[in-house]
C-alpha positions as CSV (number, residue, x, y, z in Angstrom):
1,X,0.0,0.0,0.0
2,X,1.4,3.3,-0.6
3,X,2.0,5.6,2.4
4,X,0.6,9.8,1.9
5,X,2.7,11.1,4.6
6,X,1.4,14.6,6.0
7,X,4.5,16.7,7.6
8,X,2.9,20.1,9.0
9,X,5.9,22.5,9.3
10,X,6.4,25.6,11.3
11,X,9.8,27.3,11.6
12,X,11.6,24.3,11.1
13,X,14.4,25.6,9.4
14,X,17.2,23.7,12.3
15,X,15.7,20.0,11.6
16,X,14.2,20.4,8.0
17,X,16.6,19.0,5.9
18,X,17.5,16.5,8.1
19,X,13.9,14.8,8.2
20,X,13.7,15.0,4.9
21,X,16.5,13.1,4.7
22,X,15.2,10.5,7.1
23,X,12.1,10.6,5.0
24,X,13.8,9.9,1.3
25,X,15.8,6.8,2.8
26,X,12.7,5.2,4.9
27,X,11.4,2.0,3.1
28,X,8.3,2.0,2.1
29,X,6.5,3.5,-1.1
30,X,5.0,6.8,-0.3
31,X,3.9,10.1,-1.6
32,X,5.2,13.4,1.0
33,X,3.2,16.3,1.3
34,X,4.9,19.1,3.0
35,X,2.3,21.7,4.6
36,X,4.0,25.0,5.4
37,X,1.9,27.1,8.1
38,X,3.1,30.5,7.1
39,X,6.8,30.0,8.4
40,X,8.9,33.1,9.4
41,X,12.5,31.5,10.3
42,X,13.7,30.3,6.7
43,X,11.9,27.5,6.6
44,X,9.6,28.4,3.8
45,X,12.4,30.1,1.7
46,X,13.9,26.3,2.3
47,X,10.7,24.3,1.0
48,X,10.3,26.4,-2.3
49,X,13.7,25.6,-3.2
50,X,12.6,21.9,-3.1
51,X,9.1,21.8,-4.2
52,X,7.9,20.3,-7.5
53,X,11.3,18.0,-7.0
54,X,10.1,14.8,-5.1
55,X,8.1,16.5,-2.6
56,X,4.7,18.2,-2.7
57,X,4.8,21.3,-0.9
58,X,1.8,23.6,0.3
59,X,2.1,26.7,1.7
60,X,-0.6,28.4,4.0
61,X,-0.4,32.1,3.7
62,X,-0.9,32.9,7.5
63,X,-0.1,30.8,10.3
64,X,-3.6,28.7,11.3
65,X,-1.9,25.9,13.5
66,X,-0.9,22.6,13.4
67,X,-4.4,20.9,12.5
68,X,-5.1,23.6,9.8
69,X,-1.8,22.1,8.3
70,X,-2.8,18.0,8.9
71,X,-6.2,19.3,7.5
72,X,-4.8,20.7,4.0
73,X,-2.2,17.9,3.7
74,X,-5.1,15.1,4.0
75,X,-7.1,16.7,1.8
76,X,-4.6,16.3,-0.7
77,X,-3.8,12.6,-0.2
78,X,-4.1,9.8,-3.0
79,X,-2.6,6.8,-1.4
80,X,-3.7,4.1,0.4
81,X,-2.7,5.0,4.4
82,X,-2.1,8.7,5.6
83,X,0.7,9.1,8.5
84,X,1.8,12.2,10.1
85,X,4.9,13.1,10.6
86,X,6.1,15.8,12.5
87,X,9.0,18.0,10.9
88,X,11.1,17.8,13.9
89,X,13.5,14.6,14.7
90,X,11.5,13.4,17.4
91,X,9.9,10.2,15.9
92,X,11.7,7.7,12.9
93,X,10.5,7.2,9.6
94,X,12.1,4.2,9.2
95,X,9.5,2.8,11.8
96,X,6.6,3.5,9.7
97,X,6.4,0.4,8.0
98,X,5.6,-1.1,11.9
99,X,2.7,0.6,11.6
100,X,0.8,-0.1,8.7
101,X,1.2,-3.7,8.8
102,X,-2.1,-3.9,11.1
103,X,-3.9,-1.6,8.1
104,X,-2.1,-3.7,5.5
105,X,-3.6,-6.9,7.0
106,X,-7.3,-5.5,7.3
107,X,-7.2,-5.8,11.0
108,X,-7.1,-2.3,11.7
109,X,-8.4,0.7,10.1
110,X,-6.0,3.5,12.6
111,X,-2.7,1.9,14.2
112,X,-1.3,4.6,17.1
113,X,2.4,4.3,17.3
114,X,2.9,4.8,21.2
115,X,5.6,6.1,23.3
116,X,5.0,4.7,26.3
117,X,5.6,1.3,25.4
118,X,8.6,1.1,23.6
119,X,12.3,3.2,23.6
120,X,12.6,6.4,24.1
121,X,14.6,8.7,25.5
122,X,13.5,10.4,28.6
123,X,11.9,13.2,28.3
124,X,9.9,16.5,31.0
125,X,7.7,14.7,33.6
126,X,5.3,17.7,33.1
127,X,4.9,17.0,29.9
128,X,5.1,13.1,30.8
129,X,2.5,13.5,33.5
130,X,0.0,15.7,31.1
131,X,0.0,13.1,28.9
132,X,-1.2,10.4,31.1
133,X,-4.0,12.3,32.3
134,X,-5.0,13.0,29.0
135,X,-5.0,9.6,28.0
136,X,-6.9,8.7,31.2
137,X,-10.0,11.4,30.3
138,X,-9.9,9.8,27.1
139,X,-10.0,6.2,28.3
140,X,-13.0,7.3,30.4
141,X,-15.0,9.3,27.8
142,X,-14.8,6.5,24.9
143,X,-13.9,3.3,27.0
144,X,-10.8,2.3,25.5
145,X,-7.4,1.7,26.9
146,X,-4.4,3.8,24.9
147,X,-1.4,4.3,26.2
148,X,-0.7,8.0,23.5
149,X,-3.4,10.0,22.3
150,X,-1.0,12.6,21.5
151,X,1.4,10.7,20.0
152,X,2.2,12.1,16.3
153,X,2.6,9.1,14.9
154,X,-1.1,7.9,13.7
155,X,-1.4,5.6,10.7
156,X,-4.9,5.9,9.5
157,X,-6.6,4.8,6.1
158,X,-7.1,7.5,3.5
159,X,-10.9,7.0,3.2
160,X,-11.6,6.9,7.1
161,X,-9.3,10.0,7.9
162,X,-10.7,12.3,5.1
163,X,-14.5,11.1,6.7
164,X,-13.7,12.3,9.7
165,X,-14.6,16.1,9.1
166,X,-12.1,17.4,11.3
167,X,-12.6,21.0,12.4
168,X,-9.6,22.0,14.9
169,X,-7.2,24.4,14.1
170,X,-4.5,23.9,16.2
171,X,-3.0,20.9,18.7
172,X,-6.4,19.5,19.6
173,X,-6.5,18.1,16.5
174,X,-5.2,15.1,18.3
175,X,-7.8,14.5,20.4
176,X,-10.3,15.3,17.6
177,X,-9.2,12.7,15.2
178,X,-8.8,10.0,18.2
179,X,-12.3,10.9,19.1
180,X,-13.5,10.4,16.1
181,X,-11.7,7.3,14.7
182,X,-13.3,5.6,18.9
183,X,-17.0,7.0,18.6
184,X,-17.4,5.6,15.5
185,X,-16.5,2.6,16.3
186,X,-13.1,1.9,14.1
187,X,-10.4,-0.3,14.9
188,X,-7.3,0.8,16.6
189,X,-4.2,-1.0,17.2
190,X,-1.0,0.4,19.2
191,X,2.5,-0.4,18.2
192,X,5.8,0.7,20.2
193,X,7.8,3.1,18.9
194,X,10.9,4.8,19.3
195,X,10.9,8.1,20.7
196,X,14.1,11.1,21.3
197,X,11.8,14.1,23.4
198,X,13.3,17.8,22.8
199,X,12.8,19.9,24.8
200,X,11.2,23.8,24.6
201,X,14.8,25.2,24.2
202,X,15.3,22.9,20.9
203,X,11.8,24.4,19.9
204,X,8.9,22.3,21.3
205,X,5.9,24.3,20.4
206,X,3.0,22.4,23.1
207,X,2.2,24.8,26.5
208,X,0.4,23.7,29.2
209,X,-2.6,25.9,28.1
210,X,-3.0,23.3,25.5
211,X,-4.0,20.4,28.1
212,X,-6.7,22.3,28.3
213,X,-8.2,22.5,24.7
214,X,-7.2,18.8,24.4
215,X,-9.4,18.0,27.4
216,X,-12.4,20.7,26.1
217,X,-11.5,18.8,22.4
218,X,-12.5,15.2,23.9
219,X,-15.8,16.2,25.7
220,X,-16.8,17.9,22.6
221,X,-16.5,15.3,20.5
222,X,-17.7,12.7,22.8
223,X,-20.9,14.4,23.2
224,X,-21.7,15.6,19.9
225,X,-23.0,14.7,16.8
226,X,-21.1,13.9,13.9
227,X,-22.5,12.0,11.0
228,X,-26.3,11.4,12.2
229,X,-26.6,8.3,10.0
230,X,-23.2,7.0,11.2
231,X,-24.0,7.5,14.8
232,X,-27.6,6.2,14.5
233,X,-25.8,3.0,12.9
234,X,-23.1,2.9,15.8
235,X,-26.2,3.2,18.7
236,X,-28.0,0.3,16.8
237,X,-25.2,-2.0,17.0
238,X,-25.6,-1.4,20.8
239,X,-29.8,-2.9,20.9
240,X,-28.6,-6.6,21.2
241,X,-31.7,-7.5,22.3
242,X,-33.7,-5.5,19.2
243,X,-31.2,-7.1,17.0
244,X,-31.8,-10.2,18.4
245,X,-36.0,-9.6,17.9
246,X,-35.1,-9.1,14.2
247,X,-33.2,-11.8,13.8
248,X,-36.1,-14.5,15.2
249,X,-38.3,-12.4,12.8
250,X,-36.7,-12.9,9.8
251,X,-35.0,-16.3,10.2
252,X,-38.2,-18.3,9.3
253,X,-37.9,-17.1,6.0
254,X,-34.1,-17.1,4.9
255,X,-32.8,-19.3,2.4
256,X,-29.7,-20.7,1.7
257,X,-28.9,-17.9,-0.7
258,X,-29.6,-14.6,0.6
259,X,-28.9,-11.2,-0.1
260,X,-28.7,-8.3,2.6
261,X,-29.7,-4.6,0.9
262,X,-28.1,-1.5,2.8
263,X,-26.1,-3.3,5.3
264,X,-24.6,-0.2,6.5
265,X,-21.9,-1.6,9.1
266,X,-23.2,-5.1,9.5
267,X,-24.7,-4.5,12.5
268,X,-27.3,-7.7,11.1
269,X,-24.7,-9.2,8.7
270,X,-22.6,-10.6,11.2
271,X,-25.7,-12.2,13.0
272,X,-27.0,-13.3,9.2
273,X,-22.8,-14.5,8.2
274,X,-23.4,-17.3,11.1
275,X,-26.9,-18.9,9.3
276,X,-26.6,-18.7,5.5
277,X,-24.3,-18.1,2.6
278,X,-25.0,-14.3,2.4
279,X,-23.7,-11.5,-0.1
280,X,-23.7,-7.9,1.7
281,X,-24.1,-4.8,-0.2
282,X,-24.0,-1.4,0.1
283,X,-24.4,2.1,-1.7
284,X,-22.3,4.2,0.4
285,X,-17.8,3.4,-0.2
286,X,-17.3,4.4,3.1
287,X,-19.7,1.9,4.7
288,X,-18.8,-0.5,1.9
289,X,-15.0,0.0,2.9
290,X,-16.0,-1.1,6.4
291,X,-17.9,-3.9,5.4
292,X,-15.3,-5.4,3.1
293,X,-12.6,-4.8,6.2
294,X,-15.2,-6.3,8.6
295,X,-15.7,-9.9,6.7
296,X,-12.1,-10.4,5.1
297,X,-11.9,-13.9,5.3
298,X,-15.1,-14.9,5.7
299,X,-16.1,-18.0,4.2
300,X,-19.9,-17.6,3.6
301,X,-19.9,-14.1,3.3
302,X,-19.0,-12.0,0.4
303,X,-19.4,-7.7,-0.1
304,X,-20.3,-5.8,-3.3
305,X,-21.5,-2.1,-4.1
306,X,-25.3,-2.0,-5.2
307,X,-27.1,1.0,-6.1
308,X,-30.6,-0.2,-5.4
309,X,-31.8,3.0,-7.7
310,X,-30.2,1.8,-10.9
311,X,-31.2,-1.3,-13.0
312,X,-29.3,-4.5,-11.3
313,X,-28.3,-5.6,-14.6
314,X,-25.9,-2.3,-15.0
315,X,-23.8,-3.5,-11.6
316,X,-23.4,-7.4,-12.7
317,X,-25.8,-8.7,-10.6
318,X,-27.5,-11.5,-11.9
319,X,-31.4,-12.0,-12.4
320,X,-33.1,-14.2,-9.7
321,X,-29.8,-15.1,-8.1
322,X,-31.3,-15.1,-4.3
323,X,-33.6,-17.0,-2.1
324,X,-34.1,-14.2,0.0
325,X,-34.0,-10.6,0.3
326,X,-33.6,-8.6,3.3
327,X,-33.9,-4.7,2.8
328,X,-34.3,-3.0,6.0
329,X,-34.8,0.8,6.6
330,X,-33.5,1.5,3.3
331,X,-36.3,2.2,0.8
332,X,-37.4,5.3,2.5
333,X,-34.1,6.4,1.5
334,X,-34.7,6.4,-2.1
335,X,-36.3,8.9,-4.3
336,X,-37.7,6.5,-6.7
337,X,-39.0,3.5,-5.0
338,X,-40.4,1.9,-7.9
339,X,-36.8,1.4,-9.3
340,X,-35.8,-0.1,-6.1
341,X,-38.7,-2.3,-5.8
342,X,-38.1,-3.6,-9.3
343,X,-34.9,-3.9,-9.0
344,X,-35.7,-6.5,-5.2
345,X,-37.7,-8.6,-7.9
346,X,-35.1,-8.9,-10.5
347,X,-32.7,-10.5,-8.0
348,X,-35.1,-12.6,-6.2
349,X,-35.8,-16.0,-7.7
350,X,-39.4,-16.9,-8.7
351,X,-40.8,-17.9,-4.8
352,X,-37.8,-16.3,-3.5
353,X,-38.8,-13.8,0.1
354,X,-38.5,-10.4,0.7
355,X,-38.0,-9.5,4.3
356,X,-38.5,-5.7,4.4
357,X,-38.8,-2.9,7.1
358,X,-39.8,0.5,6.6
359,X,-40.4,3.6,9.0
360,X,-44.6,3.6,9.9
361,X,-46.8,7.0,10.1
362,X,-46.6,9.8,8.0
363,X,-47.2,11.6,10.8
364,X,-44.2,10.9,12.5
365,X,-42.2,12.6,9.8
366,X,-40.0,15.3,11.8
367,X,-36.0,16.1,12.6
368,X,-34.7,12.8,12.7
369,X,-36.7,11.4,9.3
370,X,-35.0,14.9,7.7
371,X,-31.4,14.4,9.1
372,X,-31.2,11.0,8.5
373,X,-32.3,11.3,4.7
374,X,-36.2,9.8,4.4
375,X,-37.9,10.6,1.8
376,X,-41.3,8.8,3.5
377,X,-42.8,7.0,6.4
378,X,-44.9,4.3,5.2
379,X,-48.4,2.7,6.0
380,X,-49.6,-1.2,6.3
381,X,-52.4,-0.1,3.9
382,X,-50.2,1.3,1.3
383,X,-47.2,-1.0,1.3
384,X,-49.5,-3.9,0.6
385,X,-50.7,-3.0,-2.7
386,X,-47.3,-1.2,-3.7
387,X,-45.6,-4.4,-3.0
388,X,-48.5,-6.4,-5.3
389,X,-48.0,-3.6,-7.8
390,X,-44.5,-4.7,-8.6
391,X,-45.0,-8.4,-8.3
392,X,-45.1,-9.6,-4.8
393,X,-47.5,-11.3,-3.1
394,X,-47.5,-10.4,0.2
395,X,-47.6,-12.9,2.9
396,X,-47.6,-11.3,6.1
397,X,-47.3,-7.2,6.8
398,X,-47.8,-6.0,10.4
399,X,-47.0,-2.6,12.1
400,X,-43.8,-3.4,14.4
401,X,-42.2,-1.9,17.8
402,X,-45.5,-0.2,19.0
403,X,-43.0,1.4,22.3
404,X,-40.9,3.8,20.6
405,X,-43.9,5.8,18.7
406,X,-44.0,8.6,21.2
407,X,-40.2,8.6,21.6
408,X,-39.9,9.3,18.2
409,X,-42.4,11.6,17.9
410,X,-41.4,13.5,20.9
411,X,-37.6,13.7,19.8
412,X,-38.6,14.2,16.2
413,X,-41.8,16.3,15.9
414,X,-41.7,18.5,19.6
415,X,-38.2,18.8,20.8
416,X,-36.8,19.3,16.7
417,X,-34.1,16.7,17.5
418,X,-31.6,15.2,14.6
419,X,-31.0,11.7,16.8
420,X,-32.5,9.9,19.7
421,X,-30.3,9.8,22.8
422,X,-28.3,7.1,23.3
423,X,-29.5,6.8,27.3
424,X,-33.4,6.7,25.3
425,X,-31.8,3.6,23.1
426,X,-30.4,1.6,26.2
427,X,-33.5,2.3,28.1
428,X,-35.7,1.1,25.1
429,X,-33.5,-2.5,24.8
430,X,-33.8,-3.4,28.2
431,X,-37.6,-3.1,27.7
432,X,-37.5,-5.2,24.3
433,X,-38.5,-8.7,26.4
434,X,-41.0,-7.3,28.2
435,X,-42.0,-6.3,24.3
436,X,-42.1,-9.4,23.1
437,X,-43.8,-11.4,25.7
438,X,-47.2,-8.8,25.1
439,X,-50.6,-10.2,24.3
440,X,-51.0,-8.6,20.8
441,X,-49.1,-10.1,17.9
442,X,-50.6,-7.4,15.2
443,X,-50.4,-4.0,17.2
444,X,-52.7,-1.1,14.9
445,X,-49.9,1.2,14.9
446,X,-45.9,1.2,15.2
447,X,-42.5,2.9,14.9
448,X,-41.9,0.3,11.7
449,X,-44.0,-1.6,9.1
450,X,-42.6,-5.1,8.2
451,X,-43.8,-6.8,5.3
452,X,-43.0,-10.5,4.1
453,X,-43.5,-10.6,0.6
454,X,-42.9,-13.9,-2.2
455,X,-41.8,-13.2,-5.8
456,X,-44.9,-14.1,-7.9
């Protein structure tokens, strides 16, 4: 894989030429993207000397910070793993290579190269002791266990830094982009690296004032809202026992070849990869990256892009190639659900199930339909005869998960909220067997409609 390595410089002009030496000799292929934050000691006058040679240089035309910097150079990347690298001679580039191996491998989509548990040369207790009590807050906030947030040396896949949306300007861009990589849920590994401190007089730039704006960094992030369909996807992963209601649902109707619509993450894939031989597809490259990363491997499970709002045929997927269908909460995502109904009956064979799930009540339409992209909320009485109108025969349709109606409706339609809160989504799975175990099996209204349809 080749390596986009990010070096955000700022009066630099004493260890410059030396790191770029360490760069040009460290083995691994890579592209070096040089961003210049408005440098004042030579160090700019140095860099346009060597640019449009074998490194790209950027310059910023005022000084923004080190995470303005990160932010350009990332932005820029083409290859395969980003890794910063600070322009002073603190950290090795021949170690690199030690961490993208877990990325390389598809076990990892961020490896941290930490400081704490390999060699390094000791270095201010001050600065020694701020880090550990950063790392602790962090630990706390996004239940982890690393050892260096603040380490420089973060190898992270192209496609999952640049979703990140990072915002900070300065230092706390740190915290921000270890926030992010934890809250939505990717995987990160911690290597040991090498490590020679300086110290202020050889031109550390960190002051204590930054502890600070780390700390404010890592609440913020922890507690806000980044990608509502993301985060909606990372709080359903958490309902084991909704999942697990699902699951009982559907399986009476599974064959042995079955397709999953819209898996987003997989939070149902995995549970589905352990029943039936199952292809998993998805719209979106970032989710799709995940999902390929997630079943690498896997024997019965394989991952491809569909586009359920263009013909099938066009992305080499075969006619009536599938027992079963499962397509949940993804049609009110569609503009034109008559393509994407046509399309479910192309790739089911003739008999073959559709399991699918849709969001119940026009009525319920508010903040959280809008931020998480519906087009519609759907009824029992008109998903029957859309379903017959493209060719299904509908077996079974009932309104589903009668409890969180007034949940959504409240967070939706009265408090103008963009997602529920993840204490309302805990509370709401511990009720789900008391759910399950009520009288009536075919409630007259729900949070969902779920229809079991057979390819005429």
């Amino acid at each position: 894989m080749k390596v986009s390595l990010i070096v955000p410089v700022y009066n630099e002009i004493a260890t410059i030429a030396e790191i770029l030496r360490r760069i040009r000799r460290a083995p691994f292929e890579k592209e070096v993207i040089i961003v210049d934050d408005d440098s004042t000691d030579g160090t700019r006058e140095f860099l346009t000397e060597i640019r449009d040679k074998e490194f790209r240089v950027l310059f910023h035309d005022k000084n923004q910070g080190k995470g303005a910097a990160l932010r350009t150079g990332i932005a820029q990347a083409t290859g395969d793993i980003v890794v910063i690298q600070d322009a002073d001679l603190e950290y090795f580039p021949d170690e690199i290579p030690s961490l993208t191996k877990k990325i390389e491998e598809g076990k990892a989509e961020a490896v941290f190269g930490s400081r704490f548990i390999g060699a390094r040369r000791a270095f201010l207790f001050y600065h020694y002791l701020g880090n550990k009590l950063v790392n602790l807050i962090a630990n706390v906030l996004f239940n982890t266990n690393l050892t260096d947030l603040m380490t420089c040396y973060k190898a992270i896949r192209r496609d999952v830094v640049q979703s990140l949306r990072l915002t900070e300007n300065g230092f706390a861009i740190e915290p921000e982009i270890t926030g992010k990589l934890f809250k939505q849920g990717f995987r990160v590994y911690e290597v040991p690296i090498s490590y020679d401190g300086r110290s202020y007089e050889e031109g550390k730039k960190i002051k204590w004032t930054d502890f600070f704006k780390v700390v404010f960094c890592l609440v913020k992030v922890r507690f806000s809202s980044c990608d509502v369909g993301l985060e909606t996807l990372e709080k359903t992963r958490q309902l084991w026992n909704y999942n697990r209601w699902l699951l009982e649902l559907m399986k009476p109707f599974l064959g042995k070849e079955v397709i999953e619509i819209g898996a987003g993450i997989g939070n149902f894939s995995i549970m589905l990869s352990k029943l039936k031989k199952l292809l998993v597809t998805e719209y979106d490259d970032y989710h799709l990256s995940r999902l390929g990363n997630r079943f690498t491997g896997h024997p019965f499970v394989t991952v491809k892009k569909l586009d359920l709002a263009r013909p099938v045929e066009a992305q080499s997927f075969q006619r009536a190639s599938f027992d079963a269908a499962i397509c949940m909460n993804v049609l009110e995502h569609i503009e034109k659900e008559d393509i994407a109904l046509q399309n479910l009956h192309t790739l089911l064979r003739p008999g073959g199930r559709l399991f699918l799930l849709v969001p119940a009540h026009p009525q319920l339409f508010g903040t959280l339909d809008e931020a998480l992209g519906h087009y519609r909320r759907y009824t029992k009485e008109g998903l029957g005869p859309l379903l017959k109108q493209h060719g299904f025969a509908v077996k079974k349709i009932f309104y589903f998960n009668p409890l969180s109606v007034v949940p959504w409706w409240l967070n939706g339609r009265i408090l103008k909220r963009k997602t529920i809160p993840s204490l309302q989504s805990r509370l709401f799975d511990l009720t789900v067997p008391l759910l399950k175990r009520l009288p009536f099996k075919d409630p007259s209204f729900g949070l969902s409609v779920i229809a079991v349809a057979k390819r005429g």
